[in-house]
N, C-alpha and C positions, 0 to 999 in steps of 0.2 A: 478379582484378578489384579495381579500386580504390572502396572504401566511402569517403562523403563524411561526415567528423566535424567534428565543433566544440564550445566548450569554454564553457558558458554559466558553468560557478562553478568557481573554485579557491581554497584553503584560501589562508589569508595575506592575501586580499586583500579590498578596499572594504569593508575594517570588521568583517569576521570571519575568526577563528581558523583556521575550520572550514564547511566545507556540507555536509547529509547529508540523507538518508533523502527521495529524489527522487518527484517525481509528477508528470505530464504528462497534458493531454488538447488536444486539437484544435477551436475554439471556431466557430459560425456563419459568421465573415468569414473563416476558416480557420485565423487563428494561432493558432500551438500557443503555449499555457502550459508553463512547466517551474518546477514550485515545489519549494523544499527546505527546509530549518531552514538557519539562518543560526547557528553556534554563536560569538557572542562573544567568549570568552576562552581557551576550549577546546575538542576534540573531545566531551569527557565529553555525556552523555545528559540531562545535566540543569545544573540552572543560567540564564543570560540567554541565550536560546534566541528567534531571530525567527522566526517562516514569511516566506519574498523569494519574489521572483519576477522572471523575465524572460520577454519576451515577444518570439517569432521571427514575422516575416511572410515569410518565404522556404522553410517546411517545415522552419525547423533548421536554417539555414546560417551565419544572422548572428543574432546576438540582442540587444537593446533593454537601455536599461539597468536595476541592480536596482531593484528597487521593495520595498520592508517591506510587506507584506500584514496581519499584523498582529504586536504585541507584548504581552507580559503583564509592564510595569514590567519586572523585573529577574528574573523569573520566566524562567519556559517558556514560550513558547506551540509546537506541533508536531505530529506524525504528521498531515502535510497528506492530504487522500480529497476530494479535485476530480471532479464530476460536471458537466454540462453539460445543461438542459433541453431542451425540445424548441422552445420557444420562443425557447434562444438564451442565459436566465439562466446562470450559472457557478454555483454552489455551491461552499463550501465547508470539510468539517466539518474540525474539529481537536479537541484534547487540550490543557489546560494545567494548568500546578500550579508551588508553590513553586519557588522556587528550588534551596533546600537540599530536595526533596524525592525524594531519589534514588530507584529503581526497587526495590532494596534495601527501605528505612526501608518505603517504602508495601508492600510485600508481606508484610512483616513486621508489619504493621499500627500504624506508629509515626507516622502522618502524619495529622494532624484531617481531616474531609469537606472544610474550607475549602482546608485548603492542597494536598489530594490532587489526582489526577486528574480535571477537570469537562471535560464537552462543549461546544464550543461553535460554532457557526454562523455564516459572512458570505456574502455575495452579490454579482457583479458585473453588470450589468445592459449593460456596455458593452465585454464581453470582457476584462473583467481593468484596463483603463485605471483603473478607480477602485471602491472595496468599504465597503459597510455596514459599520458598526462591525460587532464581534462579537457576538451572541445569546446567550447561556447555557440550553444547551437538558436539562442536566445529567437534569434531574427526568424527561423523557423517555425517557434513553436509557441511563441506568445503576442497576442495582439496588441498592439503599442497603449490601446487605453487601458489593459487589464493592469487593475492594483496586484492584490497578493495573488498567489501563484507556487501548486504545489504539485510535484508528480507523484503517483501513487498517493502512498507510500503502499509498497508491498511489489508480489512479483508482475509484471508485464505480461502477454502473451505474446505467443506466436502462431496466427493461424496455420491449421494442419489441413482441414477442409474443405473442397467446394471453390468455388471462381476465385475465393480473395484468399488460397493457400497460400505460403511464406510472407503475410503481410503482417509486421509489427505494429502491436496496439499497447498504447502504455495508458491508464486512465488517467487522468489528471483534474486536478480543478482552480478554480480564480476565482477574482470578485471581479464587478464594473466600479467605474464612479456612480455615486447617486444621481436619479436624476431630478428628485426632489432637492431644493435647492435646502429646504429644512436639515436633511440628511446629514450625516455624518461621513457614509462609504460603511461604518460597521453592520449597518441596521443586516438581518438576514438573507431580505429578496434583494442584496448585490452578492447573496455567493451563487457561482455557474460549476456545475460541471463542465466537459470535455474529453475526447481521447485526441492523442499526437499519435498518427500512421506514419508508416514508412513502407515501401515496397521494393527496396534496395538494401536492405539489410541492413538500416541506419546510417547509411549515409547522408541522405536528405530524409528530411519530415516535412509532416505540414497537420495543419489542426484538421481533424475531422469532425463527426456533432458538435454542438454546443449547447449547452442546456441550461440558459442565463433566466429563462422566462418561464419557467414552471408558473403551476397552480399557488397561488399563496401558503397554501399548507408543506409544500417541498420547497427547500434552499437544499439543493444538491451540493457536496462538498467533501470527504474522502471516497473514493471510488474506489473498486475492487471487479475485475471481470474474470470470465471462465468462458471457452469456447464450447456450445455445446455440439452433439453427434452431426446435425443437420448442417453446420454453418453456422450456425446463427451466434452472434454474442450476448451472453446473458450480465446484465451490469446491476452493480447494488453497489448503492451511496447513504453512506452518513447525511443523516436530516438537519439540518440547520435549524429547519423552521420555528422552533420553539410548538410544535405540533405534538398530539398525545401518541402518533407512532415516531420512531424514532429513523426506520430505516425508509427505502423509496429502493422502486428498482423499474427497468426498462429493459429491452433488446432492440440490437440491431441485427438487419437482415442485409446488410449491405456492408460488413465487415470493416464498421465504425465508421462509416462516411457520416449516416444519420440514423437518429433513434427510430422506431417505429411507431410510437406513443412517448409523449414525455415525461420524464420520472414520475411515478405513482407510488401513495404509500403502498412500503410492506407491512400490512400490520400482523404476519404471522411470524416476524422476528422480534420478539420482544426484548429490549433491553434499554442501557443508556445511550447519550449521544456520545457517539466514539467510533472508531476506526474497527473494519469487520475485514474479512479473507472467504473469497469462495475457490472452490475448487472442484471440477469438475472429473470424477469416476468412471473412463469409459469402459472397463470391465463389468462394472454394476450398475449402468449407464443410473448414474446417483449423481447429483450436486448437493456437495457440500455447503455451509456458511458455518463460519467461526468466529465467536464474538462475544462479548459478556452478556450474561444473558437477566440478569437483577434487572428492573427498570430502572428506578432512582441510583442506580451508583454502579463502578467499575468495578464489576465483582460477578462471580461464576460464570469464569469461563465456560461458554457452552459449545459443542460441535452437533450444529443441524443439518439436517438431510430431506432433499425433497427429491420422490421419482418423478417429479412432471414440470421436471424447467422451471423452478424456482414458483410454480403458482401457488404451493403450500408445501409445510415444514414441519417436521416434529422432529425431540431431541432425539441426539444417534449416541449423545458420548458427551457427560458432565463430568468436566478435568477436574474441578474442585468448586469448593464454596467461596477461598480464597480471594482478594482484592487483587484484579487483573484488568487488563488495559490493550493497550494492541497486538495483534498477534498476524502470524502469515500463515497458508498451509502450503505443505508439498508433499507431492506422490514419493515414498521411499523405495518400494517394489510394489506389484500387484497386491500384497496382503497387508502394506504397511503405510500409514501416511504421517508425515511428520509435523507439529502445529512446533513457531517459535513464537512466544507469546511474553507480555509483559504481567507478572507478578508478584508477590510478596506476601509475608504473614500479615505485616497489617498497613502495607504501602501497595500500592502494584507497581510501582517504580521501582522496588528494592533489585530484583532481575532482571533477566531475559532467561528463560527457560525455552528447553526443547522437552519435547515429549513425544516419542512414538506412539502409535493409537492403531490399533492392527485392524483391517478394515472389516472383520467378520467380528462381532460382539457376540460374547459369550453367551448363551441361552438363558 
């Protein structure tokens, strides 16, 4: 069966180096947004860093041209977490900091509050066409000790369920300082998860769980959620830990105030350590996870699917064999879901692809 892809960003070209670390959602009028960091001069994590965007009105087929969503001078601005209201608003959080402020130097605790890692917030009111300056929502949504500090990256929720409906959840994660004084701040048991709630529609936030003190075996660190039928939220993070599973996952029953259990490996997602996307089917009441699925390297893209709340997984849909890296998912219509994902022939950096993936596979 022939899957229909198209190629909204490639490295080299309209004025950056580099595009990475993707996030898509599906807006009111239906176009889907696909945003990513724009990287300047280089692939590297840091440095002159844009969040762009392009904008599909065809479900991903053709796409509109770039747009700078926002910029931080000569800085960063990045880890795009796009959520979309119910009234149609676009949100959207991000991360910035220094230039010279590598991942590194900040863990280590070598980077002022000024030039570290801050939160900050814009808004589209007209589907992505035009966005609020950014907001600096920092004082809300990060704890004064925390070193590095990343939202998402990928799409946000909005509870639709149960006591905690219209409440915004974005996942996010950080490190602590060490408290071994031996330490660095890199070593793994200082990375934490977290989600930042809102119940006003992002106006005000404040942290909800924290998940700094896992089992030695999980360092929680990119996070990815999906609301399931019940309420409940289902969360799956990237493992730090230097552990033979790579993934961890939890719920909460209290719509991200607190976990129920503290991250646990997943070990029926196999792959490398990197950034994953779930997405939650309430017509095939199905949870997706999308993610590379090779152990040792960023390579085959896989799309899994569990009917029982993420407790177990088998593959629904391998994109390719191809060298891939991050990716987001979104519902396109009830038959159709759309994965924006990092890949290339022999880079997975060389794109950003979209891919429609129809949600009944072929016999």
């Amino acid at each position: 069966m022939a899957y229909e892809s198209s190629v909204p960003y490639r490295a080299g070209t309209e004025g950056y180096a580099s595009f990475r670390i993707p996030a898509v959602v599906r807006v009111r009028s239906g176009s889907v947004l696909a945003f990513a960091e724009g990287r300047v001069s280089s692939a590297a994590d840091s440095g002159d860093i844009d969040i762009v965007l392009k904008r599909s009105a065809d479900g991903g087929r053709t796409w509109g041209p770039l747009q700078v969503v926002a910029r931080n001078g000569s800085g960063t601005a990045g880890n795009p977490a796009p959520l979309v209201l119910a009234g149609g608003r676009v949100l959207l959080l991000q991360v910035h900091n220094a230039a010279d402020a590598t991942e590194d130097r900040i863990r280590r605790g070598q980077v002022s509050a000024a030039d570290g890692r801050r939160v900050w917030l814009q808004h589209s009111d007209d589907d992505g066409a035009t966005w609020s300056a950014p907001r600096d929502v920092t004082g809300m949504a990060k704890r004064p000790d925390w070193r590095w500090y990343a939202t998402g990256p990928g799409h946000a929720v909005r509870l639709r369920r149960g006591p905690y409906a219209g409440r915004l959840v974005v996942p996010a994660n950080h490190s602590t300082p060490p408290e071994d004084p031996a330490h660095t701040g890199v070593e793994p048991r200082y990375n934490g998860g977290h989600a930042l709630l809102s119940d006003d529609e992002g106006v005000t936030w404040r942290i909800g769980y924290t998940d700094s003190d896992s089992h030695p075996s999980v360092a929680p660190n990119e996070t990815t959620a999906a609301e399931l039928p019940d309420g409940c939220l289902y969360l799956n993070t990237r493992n730090q830990s230097g552990a033979a599973w790579r993934r961890a996952d939890a719920v909460s029953t209290d719509g991200g105030e607190h976990l129920r259990t503290p991250f646990r490996p997943q070990a029926g997602l196999t792959g490398p350590v990197v950034h994953g996307s779930v997405l939650y089917l309430a017509e095939r009441d199905e949870l997706l996870f999308c993610g590379p699925a090779e152990p040792d390297a960023r390579a085959l893209m896989t799309v899994r699917a569990s009917r029982d709340r993420g407790l177990t997984w088998r593959t629904r849909h391998t994109v390719s064999g191809l060298p891939a890296a991050y990716c987001d998912l979104v519902t396109l219509d009830p038959a159709t879901v759309g994965l924006l994902y990092e890949t290339g022939d022999f880079s997975a950096y060389s794109t950003i692809t979209f891919r429609r993936i129809p949600v009944e596979e072929p016999a």
